[in-house]
mmCIF file of the N, C-alpha and C atoms, coordinates in Angstrom:
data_MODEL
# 
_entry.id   MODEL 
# 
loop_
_atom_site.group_PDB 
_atom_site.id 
_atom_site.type_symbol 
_atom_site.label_atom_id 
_atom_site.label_alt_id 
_atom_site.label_comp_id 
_atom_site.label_asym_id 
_atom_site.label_entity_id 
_atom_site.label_seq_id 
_atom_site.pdbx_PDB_ins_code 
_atom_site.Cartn_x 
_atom_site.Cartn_y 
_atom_site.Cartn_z 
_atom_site.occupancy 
_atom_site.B_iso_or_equiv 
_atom_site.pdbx_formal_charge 
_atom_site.auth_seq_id 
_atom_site.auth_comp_id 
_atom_site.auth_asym_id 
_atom_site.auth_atom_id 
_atom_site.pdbx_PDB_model_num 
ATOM 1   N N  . UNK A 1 1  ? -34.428 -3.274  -19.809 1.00 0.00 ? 1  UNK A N  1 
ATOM 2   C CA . UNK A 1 1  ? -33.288 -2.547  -19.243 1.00 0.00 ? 1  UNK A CA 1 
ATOM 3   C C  . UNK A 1 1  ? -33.622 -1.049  -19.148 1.00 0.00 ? 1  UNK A C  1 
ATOM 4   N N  . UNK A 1 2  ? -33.597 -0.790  -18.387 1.00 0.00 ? 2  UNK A N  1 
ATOM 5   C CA . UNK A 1 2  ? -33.885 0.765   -17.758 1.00 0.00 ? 2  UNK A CA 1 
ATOM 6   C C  . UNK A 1 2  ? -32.878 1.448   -17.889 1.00 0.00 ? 2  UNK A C  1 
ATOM 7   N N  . UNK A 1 3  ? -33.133 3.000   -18.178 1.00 0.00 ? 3  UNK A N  1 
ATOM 8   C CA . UNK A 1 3  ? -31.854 3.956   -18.689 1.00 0.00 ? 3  UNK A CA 1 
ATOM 9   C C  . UNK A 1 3  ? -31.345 4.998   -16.559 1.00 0.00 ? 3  UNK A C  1 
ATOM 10  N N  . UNK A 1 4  ? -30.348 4.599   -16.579 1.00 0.00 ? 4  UNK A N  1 
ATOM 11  C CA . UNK A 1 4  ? -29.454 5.190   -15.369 1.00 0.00 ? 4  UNK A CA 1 
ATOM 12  C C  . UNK A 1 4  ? -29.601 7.067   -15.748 1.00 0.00 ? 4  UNK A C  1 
ATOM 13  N N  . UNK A 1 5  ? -29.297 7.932   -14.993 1.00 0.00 ? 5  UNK A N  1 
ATOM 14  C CA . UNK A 1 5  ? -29.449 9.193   -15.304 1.00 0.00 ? 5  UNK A CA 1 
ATOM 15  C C  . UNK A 1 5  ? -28.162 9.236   -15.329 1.00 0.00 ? 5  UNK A C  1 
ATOM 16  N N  . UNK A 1 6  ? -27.976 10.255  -16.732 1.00 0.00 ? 6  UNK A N  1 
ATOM 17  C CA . UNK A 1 6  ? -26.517 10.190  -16.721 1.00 0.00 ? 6  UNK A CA 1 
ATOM 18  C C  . UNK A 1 6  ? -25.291 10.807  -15.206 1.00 0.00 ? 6  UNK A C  1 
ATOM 19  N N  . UNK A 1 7  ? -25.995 11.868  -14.359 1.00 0.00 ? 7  UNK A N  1 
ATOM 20  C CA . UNK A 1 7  ? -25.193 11.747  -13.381 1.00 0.00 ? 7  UNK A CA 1 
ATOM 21  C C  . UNK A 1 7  ? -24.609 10.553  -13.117 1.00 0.00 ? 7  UNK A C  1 
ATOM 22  N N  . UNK A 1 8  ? -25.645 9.545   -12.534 1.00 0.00 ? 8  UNK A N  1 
ATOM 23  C CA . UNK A 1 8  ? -25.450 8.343   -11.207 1.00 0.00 ? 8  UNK A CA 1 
ATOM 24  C C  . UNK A 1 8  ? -24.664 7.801   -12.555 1.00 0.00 ? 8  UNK A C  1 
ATOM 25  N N  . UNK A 1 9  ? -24.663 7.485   -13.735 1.00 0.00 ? 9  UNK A N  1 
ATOM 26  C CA . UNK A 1 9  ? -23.591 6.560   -14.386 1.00 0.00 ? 9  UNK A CA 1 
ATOM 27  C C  . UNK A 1 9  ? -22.553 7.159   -14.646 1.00 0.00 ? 9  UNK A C  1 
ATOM 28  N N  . UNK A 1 10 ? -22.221 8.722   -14.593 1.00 0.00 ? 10 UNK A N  1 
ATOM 29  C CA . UNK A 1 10 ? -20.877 8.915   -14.389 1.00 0.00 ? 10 UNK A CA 1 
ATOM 30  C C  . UNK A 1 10 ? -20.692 8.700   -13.004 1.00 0.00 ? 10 UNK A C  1 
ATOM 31  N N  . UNK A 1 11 ? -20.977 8.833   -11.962 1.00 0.00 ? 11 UNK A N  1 
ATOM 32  C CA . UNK A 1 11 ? -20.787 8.528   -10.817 1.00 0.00 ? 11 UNK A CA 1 
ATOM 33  C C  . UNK A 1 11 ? -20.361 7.097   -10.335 1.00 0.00 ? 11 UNK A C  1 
ATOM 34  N N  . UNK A 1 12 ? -20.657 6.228   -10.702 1.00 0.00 ? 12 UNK A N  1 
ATOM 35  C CA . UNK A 1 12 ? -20.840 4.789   -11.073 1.00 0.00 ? 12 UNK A CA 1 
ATOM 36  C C  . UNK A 1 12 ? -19.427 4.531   -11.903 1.00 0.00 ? 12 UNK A C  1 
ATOM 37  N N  . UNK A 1 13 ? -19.323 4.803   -13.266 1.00 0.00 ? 13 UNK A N  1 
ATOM 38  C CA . UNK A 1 13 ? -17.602 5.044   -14.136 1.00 0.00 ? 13 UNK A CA 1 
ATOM 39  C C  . UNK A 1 13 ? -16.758 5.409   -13.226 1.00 0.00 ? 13 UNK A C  1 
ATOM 40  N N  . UNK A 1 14 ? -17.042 6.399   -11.865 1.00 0.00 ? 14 UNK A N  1 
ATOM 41  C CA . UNK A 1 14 ? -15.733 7.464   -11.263 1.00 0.00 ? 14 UNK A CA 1 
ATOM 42  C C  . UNK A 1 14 ? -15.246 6.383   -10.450 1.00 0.00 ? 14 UNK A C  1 
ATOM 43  N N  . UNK A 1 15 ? -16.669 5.402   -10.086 1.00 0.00 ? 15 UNK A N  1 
ATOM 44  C CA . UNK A 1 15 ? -15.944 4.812   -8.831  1.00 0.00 ? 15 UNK A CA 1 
ATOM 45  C C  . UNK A 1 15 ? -15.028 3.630   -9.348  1.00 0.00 ? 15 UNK A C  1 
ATOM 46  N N  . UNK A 1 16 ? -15.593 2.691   -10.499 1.00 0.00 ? 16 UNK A N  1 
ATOM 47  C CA . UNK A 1 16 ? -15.252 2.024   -11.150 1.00 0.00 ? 16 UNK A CA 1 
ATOM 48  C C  . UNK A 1 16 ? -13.503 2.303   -11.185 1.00 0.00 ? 16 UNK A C  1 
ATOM 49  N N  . UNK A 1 17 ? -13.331 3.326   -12.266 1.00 0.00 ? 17 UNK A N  1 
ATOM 50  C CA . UNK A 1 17 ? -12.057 3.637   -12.556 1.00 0.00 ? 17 UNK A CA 1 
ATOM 51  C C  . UNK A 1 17 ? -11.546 3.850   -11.272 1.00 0.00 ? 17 UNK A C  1 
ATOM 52  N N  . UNK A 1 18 ? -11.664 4.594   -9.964  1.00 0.00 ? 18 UNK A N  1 
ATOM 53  C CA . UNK A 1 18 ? -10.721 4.591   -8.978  1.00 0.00 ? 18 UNK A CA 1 
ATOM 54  C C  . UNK A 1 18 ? -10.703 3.242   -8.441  1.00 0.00 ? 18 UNK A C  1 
ATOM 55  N N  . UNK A 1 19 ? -11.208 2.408   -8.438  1.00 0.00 ? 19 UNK A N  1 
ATOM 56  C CA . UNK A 1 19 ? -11.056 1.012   -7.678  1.00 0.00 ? 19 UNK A CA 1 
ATOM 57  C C  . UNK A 1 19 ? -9.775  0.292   -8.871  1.00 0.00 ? 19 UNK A C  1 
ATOM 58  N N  . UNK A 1 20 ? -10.040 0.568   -10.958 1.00 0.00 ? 20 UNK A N  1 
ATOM 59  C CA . UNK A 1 20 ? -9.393  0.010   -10.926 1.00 0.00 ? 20 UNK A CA 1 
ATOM 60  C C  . UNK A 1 20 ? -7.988  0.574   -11.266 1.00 0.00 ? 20 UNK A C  1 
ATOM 61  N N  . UNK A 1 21 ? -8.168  1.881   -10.712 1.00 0.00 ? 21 UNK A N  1 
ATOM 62  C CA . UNK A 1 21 ? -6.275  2.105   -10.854 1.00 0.00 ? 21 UNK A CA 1 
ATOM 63  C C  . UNK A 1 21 ? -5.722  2.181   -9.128  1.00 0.00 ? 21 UNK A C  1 
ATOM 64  N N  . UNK A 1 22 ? -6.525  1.625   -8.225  1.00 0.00 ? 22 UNK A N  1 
ATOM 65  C CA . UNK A 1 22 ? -6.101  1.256   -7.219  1.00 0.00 ? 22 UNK A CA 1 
ATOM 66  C C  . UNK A 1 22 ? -5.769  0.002   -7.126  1.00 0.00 ? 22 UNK A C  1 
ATOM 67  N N  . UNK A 1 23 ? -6.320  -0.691  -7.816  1.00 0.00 ? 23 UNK A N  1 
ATOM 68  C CA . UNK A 1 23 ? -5.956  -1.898  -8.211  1.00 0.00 ? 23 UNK A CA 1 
ATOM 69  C C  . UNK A 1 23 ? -4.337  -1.944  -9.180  1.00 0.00 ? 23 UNK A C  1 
ATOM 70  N N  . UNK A 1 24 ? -4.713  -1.549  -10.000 1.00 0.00 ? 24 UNK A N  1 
ATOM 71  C CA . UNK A 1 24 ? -3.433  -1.157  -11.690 1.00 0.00 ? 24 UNK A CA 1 
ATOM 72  C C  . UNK A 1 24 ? -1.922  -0.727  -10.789 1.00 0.00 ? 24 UNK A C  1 
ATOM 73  N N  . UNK A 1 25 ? -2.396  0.234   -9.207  1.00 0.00 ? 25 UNK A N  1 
ATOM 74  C CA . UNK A 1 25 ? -1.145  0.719   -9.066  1.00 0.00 ? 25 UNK A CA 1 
ATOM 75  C C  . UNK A 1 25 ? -0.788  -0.457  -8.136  1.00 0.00 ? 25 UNK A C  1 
ATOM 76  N N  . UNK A 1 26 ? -1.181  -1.242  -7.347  1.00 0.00 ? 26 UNK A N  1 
ATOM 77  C CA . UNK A 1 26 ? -0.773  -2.428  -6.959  1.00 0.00 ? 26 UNK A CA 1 
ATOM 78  C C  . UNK A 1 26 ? -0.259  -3.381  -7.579  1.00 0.00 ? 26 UNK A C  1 
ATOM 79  N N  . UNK A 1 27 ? -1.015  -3.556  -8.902  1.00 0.00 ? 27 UNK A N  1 
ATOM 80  C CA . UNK A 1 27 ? -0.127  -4.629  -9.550  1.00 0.00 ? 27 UNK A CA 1 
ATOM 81  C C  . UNK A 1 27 ? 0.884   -4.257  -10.523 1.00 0.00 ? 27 UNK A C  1 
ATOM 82  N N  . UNK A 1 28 ? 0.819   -3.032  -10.967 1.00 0.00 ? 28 UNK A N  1 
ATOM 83  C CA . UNK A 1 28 ? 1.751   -2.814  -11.790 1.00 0.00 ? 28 UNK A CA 1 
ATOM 84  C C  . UNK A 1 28 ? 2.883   -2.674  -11.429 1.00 0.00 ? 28 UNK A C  1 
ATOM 85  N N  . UNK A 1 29 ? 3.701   -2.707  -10.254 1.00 0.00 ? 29 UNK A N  1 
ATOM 86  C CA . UNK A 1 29 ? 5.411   -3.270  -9.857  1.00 0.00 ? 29 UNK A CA 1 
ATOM 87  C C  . UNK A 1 29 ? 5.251   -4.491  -9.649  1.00 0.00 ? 29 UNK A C  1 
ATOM 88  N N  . UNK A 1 30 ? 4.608   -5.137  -9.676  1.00 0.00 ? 30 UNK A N  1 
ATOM 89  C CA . UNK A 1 30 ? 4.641   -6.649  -9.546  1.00 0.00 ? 30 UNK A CA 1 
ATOM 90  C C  . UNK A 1 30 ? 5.018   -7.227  -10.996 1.00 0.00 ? 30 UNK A C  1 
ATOM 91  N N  . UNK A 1 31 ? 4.071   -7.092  -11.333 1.00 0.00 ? 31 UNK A N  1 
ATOM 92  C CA . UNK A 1 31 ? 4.517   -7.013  -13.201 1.00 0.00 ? 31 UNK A CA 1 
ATOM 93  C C  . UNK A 1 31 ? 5.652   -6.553  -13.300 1.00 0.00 ? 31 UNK A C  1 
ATOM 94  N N  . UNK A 1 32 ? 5.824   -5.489  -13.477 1.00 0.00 ? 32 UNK A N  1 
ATOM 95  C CA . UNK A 1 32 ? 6.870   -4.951  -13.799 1.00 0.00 ? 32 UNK A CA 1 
ATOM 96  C C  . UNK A 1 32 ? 8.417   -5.807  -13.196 1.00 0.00 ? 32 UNK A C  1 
ATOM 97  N N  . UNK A 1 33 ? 8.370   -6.143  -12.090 1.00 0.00 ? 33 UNK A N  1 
ATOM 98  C CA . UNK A 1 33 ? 9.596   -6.912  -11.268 1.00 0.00 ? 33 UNK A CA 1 
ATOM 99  C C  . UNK A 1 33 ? 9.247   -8.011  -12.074 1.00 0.00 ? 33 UNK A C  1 
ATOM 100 N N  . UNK A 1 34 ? 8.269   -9.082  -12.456 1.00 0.00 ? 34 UNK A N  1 
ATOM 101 C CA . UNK A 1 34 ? 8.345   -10.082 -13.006 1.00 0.00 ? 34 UNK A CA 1 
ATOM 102 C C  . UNK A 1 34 ? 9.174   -10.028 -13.945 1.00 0.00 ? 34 UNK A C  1 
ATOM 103 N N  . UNK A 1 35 ? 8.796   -8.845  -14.981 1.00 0.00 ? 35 UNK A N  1 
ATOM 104 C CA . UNK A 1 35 ? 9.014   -8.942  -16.387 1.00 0.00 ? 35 UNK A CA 1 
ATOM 105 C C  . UNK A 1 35 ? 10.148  -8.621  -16.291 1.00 0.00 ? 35 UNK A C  1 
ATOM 106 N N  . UNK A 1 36 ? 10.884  -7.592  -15.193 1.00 0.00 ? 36 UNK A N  1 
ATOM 107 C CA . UNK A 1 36 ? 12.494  -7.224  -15.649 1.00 0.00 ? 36 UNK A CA 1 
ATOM 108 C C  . UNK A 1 36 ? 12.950  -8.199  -14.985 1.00 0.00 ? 36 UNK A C  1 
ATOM 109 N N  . UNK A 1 37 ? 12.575  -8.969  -13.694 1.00 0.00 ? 37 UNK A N  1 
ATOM 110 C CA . UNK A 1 37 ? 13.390  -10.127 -13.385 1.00 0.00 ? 37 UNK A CA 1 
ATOM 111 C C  . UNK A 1 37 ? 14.078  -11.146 -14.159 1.00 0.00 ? 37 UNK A C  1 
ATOM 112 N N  . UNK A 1 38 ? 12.561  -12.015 -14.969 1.00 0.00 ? 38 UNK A N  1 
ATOM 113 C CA . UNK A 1 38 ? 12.433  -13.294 -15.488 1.00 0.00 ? 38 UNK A CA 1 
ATOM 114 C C  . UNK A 1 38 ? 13.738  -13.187 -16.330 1.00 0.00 ? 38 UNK A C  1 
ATOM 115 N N  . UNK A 1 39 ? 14.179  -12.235 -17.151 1.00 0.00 ? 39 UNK A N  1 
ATOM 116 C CA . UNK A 1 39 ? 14.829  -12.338 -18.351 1.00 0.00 ? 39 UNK A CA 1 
ATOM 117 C C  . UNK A 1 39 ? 16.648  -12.612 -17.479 1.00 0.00 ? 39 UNK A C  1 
ATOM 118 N N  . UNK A 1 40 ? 16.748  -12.107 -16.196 1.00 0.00 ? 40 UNK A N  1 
ATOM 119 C CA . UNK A 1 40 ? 18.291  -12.029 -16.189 1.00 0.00 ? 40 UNK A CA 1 
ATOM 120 C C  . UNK A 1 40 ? 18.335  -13.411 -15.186 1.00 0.00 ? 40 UNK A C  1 
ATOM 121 N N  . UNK A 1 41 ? 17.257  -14.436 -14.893 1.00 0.00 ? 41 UNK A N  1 
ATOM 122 C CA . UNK A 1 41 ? 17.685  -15.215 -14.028 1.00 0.00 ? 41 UNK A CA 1 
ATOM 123 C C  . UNK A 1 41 ? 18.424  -16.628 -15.349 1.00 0.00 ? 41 UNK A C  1 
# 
């Protein structure tokens, strides 16, 4: 296993994390409607 330079692996983390709170902000009202739904049906 070969060592990444730390630039390109923060670079690599930046993209990571923006994919997954582009992701997080999509699902998180979904969740959220589940969880406050489920309880009053």
């Amino acid at each position: 296993m070969k060592h990444l330079p730390p630039s390109t692996f923060i670079k690599y983390l930046d993209v990571v994390l923006e994919s997954f709170n582009q992701s997080a902000l999509l699902f998180l009202p979904i969740v959220l409607n589940k969880s406050l739904v489920i309880p009053f049906e």
